[in-house]
N, C-alpha and C positions, 0 to 999 in steps of 0.2 A: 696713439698719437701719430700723426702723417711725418711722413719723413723733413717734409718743409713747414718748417718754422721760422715765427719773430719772435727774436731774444729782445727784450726790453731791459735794461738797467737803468735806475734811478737811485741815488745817494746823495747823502751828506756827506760832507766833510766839518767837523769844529776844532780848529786847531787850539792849540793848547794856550788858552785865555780867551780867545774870541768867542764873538755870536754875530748874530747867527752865522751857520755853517756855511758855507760852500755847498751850490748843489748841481749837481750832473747827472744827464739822463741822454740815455744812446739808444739807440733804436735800429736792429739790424737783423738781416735776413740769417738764416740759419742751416745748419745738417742734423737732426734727429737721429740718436739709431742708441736702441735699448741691447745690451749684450752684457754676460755675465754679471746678472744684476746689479748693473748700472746703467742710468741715462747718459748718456755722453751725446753733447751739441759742440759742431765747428761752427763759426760765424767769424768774418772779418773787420775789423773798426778803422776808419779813416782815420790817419794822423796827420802832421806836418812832415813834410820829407827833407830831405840832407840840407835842399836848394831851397832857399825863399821863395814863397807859393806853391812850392811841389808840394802833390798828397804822397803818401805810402800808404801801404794797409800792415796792421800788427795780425796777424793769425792767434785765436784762441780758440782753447780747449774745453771747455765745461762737464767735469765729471760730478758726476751727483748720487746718492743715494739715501739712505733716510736717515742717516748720520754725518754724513758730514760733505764738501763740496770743495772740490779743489781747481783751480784754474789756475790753468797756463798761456802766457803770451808771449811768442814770438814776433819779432822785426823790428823797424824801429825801437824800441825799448822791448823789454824782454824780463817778467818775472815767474816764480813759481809760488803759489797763495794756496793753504791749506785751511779750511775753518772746521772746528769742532766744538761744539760746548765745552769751555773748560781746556780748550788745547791752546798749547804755546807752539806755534811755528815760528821757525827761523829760515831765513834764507836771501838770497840777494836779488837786488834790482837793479838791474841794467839798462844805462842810459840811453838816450838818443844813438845810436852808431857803437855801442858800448864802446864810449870814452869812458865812459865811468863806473864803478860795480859798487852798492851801495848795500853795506847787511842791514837787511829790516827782520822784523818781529813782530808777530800777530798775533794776538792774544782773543781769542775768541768768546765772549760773553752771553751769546744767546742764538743759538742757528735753527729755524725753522722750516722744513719742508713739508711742503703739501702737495698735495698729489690728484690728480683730476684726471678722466680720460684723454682731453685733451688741453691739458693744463699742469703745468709745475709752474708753484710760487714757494718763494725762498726771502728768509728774512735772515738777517744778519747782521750783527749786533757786534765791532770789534775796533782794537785800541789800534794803532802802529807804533811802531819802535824803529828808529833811524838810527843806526850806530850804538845799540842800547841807550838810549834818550828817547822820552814818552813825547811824541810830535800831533800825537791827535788823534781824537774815537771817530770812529766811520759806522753808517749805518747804509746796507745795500739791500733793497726790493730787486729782485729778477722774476721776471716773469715769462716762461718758454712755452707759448701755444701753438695748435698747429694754424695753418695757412687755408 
């Protein structure tokens, strides 16, 4: 895989009673680089900033390998996500400016990597926990090709 990549994520959201879900899909340039067998991609996402109309950018992490897939995001909001078939992560979520620090929980039901010369696709299949309170399953497609 070329060191330049496009990270595509698309998801659901179904919070707890509703339908259909919530769907989101971001589309951003990327950094490749395979080391200690792992994939690891940076890519940066556009958010809202401090000031009304202002952008920020959140800096992430993307580490990968054929068990399981963890992402970090810094700036504006800031978490740490670990998915495993069968894994309970905990950990917090940091607001806008961290005003606020929020424990979630991820329960991961079904993590799929696939692996191509110039291709990783990843399925992911998992509940959220807000405060120990079950707030909604998520389902995430990523897809990292080269450029």
């Amino acid at each position: 895989m070329n060191q330049n990549v496009l990270v595509t994520i698309r998801g659901t959201e179904n919070e707890y009673g509703t339908t259909p879900g919530t769907e989101i899909e971001t589309i951003q340039p990327g950094i490749y680089n395979f080391m200690q067998d792992k994939h690891i991609i940076t890519y940066e996402e556009p958010c809202d900033g401090p000031a009304p109309g202002s952008k920020s950018f959140v800096k992430s992490l993307l580490k990968i390998t054929s068990g399981s897939v963890s992402l970090i995001k810094r700036g504006q909001t800031s978490s740490d996500m670990v998915f495993k078939k069968g894994y309970h992560h905990s950990g917090i979520y940091k607001t806008a400016g961290g005003s606020l620090s929020l424990p979630i929980d991820i329960i991961t039901s079904e993590l799929v990597v696939t692996e191509d010369t110039d291709c990783i696709d990843i399925y992911i299949n998992y509940s959220l926990e807000i405060g120990h309170s079950y707030t909604s399953m998520h389902t995430i497609y990523i897809n990292i090709h080269s450029v």
